[in-house]
C-alpha positions in Angstrom: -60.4 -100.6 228.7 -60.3 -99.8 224.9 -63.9 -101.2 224.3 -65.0 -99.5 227.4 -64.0 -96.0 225.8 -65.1 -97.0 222.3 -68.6 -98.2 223.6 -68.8 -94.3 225.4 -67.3 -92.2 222.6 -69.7 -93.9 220.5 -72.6 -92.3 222.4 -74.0 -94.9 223.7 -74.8 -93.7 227.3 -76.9 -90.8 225.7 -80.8 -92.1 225.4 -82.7 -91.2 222.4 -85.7 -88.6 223.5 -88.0 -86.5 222.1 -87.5 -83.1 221.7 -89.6 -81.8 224.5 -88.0 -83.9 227.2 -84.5 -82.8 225.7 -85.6 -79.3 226.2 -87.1 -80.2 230.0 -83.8 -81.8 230.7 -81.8 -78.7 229.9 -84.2 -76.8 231.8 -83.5 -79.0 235.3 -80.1 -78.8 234.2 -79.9 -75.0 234.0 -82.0 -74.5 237.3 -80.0 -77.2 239.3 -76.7 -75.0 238.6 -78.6 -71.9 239.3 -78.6 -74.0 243.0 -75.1 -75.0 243.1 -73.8 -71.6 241.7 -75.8 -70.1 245.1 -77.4 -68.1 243.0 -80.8 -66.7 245.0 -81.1 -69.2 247.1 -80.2 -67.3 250.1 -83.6 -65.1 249.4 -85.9 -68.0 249.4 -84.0 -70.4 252.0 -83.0 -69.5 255.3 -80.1 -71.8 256.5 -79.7 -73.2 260.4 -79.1 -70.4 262.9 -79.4 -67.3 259.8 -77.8 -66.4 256.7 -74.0 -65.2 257.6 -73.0 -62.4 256.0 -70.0 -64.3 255.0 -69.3 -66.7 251.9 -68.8 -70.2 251.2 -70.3 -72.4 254.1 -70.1 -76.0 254.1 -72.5 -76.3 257.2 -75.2 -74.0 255.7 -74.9 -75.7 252.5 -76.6 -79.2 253.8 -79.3 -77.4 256.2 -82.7 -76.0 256.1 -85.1 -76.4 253.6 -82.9 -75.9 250.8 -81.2 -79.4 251.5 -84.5 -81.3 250.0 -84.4 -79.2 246.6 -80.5 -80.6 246.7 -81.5 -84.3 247.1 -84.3 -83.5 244.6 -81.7 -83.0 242.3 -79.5 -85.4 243.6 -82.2 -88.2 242.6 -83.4 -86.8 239.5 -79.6 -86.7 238.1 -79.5 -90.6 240.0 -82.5 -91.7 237.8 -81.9 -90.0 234.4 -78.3 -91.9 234.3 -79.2 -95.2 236.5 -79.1 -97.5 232.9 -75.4 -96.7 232.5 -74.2 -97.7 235.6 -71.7 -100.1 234.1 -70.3 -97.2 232.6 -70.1 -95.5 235.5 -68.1 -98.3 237.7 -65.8 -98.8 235.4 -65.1 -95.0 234.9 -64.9 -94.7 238.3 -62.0 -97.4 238.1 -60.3 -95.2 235.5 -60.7 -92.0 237.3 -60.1 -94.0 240.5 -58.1 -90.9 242.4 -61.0 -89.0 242.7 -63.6 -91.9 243.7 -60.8 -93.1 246.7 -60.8 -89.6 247.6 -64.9 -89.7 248.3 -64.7 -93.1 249.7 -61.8 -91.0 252.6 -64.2 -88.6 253.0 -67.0 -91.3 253.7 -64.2 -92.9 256.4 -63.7 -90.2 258.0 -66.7 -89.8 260.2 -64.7 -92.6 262.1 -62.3 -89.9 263.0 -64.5 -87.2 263.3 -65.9 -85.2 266.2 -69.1 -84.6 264.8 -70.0 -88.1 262.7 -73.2 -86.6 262.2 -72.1 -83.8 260.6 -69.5 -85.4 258.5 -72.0 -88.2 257.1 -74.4 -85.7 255.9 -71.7 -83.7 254.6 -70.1 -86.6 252.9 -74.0 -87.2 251.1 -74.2 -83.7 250.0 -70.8 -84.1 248.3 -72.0 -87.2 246.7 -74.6 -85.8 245.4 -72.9 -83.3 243.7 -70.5 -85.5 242.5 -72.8 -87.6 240.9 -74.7 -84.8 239.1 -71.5 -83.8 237.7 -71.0 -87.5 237.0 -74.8 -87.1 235.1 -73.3 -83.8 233.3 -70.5 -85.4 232.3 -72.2 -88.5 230.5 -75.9 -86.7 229.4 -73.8 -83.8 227.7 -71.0 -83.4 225.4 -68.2 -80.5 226.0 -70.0 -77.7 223.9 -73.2 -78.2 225.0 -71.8 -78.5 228.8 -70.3 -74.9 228.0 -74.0 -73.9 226.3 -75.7 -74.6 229.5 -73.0 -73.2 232.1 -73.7 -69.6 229.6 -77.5 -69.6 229.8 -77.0 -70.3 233.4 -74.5 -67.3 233.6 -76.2 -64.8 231.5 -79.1 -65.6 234.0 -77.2 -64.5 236.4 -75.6 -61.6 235.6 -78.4 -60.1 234.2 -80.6 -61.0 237.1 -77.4 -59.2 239.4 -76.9 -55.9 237.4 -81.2 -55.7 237.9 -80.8 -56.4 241.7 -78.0 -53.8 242.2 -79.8 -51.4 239.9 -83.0 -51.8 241.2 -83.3 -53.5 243.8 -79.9 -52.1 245.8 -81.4 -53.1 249.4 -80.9 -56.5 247.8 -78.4 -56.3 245.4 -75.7 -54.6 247.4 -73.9 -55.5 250.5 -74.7 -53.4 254.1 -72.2 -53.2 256.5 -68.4 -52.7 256.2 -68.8 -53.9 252.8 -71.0 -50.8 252.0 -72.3 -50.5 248.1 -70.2 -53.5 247.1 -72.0 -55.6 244.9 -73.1 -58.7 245.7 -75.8 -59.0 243.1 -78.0 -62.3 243.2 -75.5 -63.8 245.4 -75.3 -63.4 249.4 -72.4 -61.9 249.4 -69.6 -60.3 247.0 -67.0 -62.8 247.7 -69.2 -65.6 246.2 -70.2 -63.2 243.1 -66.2 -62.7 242.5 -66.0 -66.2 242.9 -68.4 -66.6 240.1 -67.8 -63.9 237.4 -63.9 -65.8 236.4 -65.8 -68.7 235.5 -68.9 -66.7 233.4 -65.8 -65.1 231.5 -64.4 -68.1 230.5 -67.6 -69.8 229.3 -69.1 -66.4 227.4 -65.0 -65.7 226.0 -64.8 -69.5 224.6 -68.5 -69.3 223.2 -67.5 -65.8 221.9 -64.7 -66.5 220.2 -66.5 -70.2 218.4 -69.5 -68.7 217.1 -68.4 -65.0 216.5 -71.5 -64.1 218.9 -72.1 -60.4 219.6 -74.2 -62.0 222.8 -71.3 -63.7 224.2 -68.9 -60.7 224.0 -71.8 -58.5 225.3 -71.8 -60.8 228.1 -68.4 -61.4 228.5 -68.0 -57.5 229.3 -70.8 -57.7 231.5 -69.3 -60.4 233.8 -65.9 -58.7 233.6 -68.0 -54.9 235.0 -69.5 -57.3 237.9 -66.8 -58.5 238.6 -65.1 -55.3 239.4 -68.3 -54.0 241.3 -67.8 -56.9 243.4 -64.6 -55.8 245.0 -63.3 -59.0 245.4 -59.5 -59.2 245.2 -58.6 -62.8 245.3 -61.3 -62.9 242.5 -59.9 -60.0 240.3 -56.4 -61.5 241.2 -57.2 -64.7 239.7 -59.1 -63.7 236.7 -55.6 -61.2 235.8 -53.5 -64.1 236.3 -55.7 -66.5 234.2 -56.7 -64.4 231.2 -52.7 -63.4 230.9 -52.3 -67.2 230.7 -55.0 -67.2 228.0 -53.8 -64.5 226.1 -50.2 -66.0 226.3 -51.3 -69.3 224.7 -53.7 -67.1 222.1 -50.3 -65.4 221.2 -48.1 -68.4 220.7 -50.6 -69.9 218.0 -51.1 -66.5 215.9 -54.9 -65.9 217.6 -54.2 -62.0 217.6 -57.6 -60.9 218.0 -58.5 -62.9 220.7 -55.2 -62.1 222.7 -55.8 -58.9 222.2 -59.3 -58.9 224.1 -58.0 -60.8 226.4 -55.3 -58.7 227.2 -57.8 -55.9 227.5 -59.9 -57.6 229.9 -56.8 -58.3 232.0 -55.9 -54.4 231.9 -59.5 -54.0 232.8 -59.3 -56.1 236.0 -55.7 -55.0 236.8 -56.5 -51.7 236.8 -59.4 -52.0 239.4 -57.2 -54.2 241.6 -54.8 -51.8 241.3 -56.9 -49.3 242.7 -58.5 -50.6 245.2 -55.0 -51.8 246.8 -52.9 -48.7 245.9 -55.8 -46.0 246.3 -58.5 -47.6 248.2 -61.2 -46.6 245.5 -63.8 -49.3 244.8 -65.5 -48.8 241.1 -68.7 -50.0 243.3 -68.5 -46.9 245.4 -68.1 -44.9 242.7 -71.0 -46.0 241.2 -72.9 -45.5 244.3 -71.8 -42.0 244.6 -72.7 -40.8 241.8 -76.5 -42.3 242.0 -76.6 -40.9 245.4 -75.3 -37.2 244.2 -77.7 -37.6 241.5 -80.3 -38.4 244.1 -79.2 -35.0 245.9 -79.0 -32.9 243.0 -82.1 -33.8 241.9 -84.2 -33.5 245.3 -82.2 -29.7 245.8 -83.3 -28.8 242.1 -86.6 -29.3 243.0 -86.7 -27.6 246.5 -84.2 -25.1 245.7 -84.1 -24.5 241.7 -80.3 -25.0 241.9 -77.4 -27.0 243.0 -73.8 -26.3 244.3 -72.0 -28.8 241.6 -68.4 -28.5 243.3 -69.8 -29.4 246.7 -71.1 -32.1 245.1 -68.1 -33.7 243.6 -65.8 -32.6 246.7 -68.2 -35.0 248.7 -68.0 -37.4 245.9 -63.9 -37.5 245.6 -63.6 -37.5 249.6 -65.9 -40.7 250.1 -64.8 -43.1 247.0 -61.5 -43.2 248.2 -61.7 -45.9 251.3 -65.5 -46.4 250.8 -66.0 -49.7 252.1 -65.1 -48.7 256.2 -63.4 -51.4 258.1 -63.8 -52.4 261.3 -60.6 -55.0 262.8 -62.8 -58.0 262.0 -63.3 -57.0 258.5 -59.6 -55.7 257.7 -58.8 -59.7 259.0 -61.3 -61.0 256.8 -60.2 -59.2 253.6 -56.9 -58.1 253.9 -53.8 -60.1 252.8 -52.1 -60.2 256.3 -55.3 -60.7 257.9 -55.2 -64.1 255.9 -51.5 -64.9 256.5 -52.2 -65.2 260.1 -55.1 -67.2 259.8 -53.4 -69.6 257.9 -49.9 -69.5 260.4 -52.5 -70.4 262.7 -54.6 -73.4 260.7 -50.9 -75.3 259.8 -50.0 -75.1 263.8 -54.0 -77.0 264.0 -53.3 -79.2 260.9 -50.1 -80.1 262.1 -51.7 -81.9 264.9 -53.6 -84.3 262.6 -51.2 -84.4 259.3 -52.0 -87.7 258.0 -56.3 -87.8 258.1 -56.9 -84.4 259.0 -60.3 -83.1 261.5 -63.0 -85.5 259.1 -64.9 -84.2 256.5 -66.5 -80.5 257.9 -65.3 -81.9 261.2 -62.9 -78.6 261.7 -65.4 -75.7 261.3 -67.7 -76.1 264.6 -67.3 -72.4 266.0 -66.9 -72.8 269.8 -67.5 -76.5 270.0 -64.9 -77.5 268.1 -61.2 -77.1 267.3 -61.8 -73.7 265.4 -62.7 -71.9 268.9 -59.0 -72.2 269.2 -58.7 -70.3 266.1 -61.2 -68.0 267.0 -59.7 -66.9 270.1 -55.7 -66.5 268.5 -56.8 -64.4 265.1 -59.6 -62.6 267.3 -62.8 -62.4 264.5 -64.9 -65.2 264.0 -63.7 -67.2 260.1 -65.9 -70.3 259.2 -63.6 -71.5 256.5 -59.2 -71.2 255.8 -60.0 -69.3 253.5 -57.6 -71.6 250.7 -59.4 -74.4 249.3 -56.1 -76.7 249.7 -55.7 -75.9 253.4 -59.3 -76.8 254.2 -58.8 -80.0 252.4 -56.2 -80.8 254.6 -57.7 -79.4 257.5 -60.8 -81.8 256.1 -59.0 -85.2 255.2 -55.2 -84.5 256.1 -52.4 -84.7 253.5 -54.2 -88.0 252.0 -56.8 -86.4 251.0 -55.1 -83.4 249.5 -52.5 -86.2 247.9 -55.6 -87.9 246.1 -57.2 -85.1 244.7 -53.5 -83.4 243.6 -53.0 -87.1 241.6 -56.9 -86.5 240.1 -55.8 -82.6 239.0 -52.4 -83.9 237.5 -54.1 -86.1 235.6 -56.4 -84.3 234.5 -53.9 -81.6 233.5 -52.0 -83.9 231.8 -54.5 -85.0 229.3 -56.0 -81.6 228.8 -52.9 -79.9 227.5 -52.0 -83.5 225.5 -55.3 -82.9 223.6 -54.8 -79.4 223.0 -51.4 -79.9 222.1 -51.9 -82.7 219.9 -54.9 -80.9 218.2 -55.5 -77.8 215.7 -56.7 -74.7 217.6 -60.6 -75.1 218.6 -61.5 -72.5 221.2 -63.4 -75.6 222.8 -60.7 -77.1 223.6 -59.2 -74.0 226.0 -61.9 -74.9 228.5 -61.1 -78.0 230.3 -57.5 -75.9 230.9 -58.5 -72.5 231.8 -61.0 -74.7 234.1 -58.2 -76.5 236.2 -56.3 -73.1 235.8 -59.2 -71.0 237.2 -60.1 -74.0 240.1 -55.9 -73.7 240.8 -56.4 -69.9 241.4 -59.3 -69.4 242.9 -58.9 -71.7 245.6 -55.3 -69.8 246.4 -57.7 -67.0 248.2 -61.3 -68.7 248.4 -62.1 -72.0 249.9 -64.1 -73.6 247.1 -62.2 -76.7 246.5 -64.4 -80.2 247.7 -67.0 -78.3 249.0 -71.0 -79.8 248.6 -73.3 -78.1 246.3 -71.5 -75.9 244.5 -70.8 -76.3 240.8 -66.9 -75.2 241.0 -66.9 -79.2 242.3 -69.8 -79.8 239.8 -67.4 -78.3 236.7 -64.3 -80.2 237.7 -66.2 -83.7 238.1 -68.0 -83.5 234.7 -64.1 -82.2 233.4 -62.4 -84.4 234.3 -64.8 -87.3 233.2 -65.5 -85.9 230.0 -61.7 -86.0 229.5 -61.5 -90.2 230.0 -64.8 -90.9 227.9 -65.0 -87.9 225.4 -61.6 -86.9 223.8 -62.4 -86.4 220.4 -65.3 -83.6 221.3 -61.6 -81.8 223.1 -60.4 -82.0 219.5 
């Protein structure tokens, strides 16, 4: 085992290559999480049966056209790493908790009502383990973060220009009126997204003293407030206190204080969207759409009545984003309690090895019609990443990965304990921190082609074979 980690640390799974393939590679690299972040995807590929209007699908993930630019990537990954393959194996012994845990998933088409479904599910999630396998072992910690920011910065900048521009696009319909959704096919999954930009464009920030990254960083916190999402605004106050708690304890005052100022940021827009029902999106929308007004009366009329204009505006930010009964189950707090009451009576009836991998989430033709008739609207995910892995694989499977996270955990804070403060070193935490909150209120644990799996794969093997790039 010792000469198997000396052999890695020393670099040797990293090819020598010219500088233009170095640069192609980063491009793929940079595109292929553009895909697994879900970033506009949903505008060029239609899944099975339409786009839902609703989040994080397994299903829609694997289907349509989109699933051969997936195994595109799946293979290119497969042949740019297919020399270490002794590495791999015996990594995979090492991190052996998370491996088991696909090889369940693999089994469980035995058990599953739709084996079908659950093979080509079990693929997809294959593939995007192996590309974070690929990340892990083509890319050292910094540079891993250096990618996931150009990736980000794409993004956000590519959402604010939808919103802004492009608002027919850029901006959810419906009950979710004006919310942003930005590149993303819906708000949930831009929410989703903005905790993990932060983190990335924060630790950059902070290393190279980068006006960029602090631009950015504010950026990603605005969009993340536009987005509406509470679980997501939730999480990122809970895991930037953390951060700032930790920056505090060393003497980092500067950079607890921006932290703390980015959590008062996001507290204070959760706070008022739960306490006042104002949405900073539909402020925002207001005010272009009085603007709009004035502007069009100016020109007809020469004039405009100003406090008719910002009665109308105070009267529709508060509560803008109408709810119908299915909605107010979909985002509200209770609405989720009762869905999960419900999924533990369903899990309860399969403890041990669960429904098989996507074998729960069927609509009418499988067990969630049940579901679907009791919390009366229509959920295609539990809407807690732990839950659906139990739902998924039974308590074995949420066992499994629990060992992998501990593990990972451990060594994380062992190396930043054991080391002098290197704001490189706060990722892999804040990571497991941010997977552990997210997936409280979102169902984006296990789940194929999307790089929250993709960034704890390559984290938690860059933890066994690269431990002094944590220092």
């Amino acid at each position: 085992m010792m000469n198997m980690s000396r052999r890695i640390n020393q670099g040797s799974f990293r090819m020598k290559v010219p500088r233009y393939l170095r640069f192609l590679e980063w491009v793929f690299v940079i595109v292929s999480m553009l895909v697994f972040f879900r970033a506009f995807t949903w505008l060029f590929f239609s899944p099975a049966g339409g786009a839902p209007d609703n989040s994080i699908d397994k299903i829609t993930a694997i289907h349509g056209g989109l699933m051969y630019v997936y195994i595109s990537i799946y293979c290119v990954a497969a042949l740019l790493i297919i020399r270490q393959w002794r590495d791999i194996l015996e990594l995979a012994f090492r991190e052996k908790f998370l491996f088991i845990l696909l090889v369940v998933a693999a089994v469980s088409a035995i058990w599953s009502v739709v084996p079908k479904i659950t093979l080509a599910s079990w693929v997809a999630l294959s593939g995007t383990t192996l590309f974070g396998v690929y990340f892990a072992f083509r890319f050292n910690l910094c540079e891993q973060l250096k990618l996931l920011a150009w990736t980000s910065i794409i993004v956000v900048g590519s959402s604010f220009v939808a919103a802004v521009f492009f608002p027919e696009t850029g901006l959810m319909t419906g009950y979710h009126q004006g919310l942003w959704r930005g590149v993303f096919i819906h708000k949930n999954i831009l929410g989703m997204v903005m905790p993990l930009a932060s983190i990335t464009f924060f630790i950059l920030a902070a290393k190279h003293t980068s006006w960029l990254y602090w631009f950015c960083f504010c950026l990603a916190l605005i969009l993340l407030a536009l987005s509406g999402s509470k679980s997501s605004l939730l999480a990122y106050t809970a895991l930037f206190s953390g951060i700032s708690a930790y920056l505090a304890l060393i003497g980092q005052r500067k950079l607890c204080l921006v932290a703390l100022l980015s959590v008062l940021v996001a507290g204070s827009s959760l706070g008022a969207q739960v306490k006042l029902g104002i949405f900073p999106a539909a402020i925002y929308s207001e005010i272009r759409q009085i603007l709009s007004v004035n502007a069009q009366k100016e020109r007809e009329a020469g004039g405009v009545n100003v406090w008719t204009s910002v009665r109308a505006f105070l009267n529709r930010a508060r509560g803008a984003a109408p709810e119908s009964a299915d909605s107010a189950s979909l985002t509200s707090a209770s609405g989720r309690e009762a869905l999960w009451k419900e999924l533990r009576k369903r899990q309860q009836k399969r403890p041990v090895l669960g429904y098989g991998l996507s074998g729960f989430w069927l609509g009418t033709s499988g067990p969630s019609k049940h579901i679907w008739e009791v919390v009366h609207w229509k959920p295609n995910r539990a809407h807690n990443g732990f839950l659906e892995l139990v739902l998924d694989l039974g308590l074995v499977g949420l066992a499994l990965f629990l060992f992998s996270f501990a593990q990972a955990a451990y060594q994380s804070i062992k190396q930043l304990r054991m080391t002098s403060f290197n704001p490189v070193g706060i990722y892999v935490p804040a990571l497991l921190a941010y997977i552990l909150l997210t997936n409280i209120g979102e169902s984006a644990l296990f789940v194929p082609n999307l790089l929250v799996w993709v960034c704890y794969v390559s984290a938690a093997i860059s933890l066994l074979m690269q431990p002094e790039q944590v220092r």
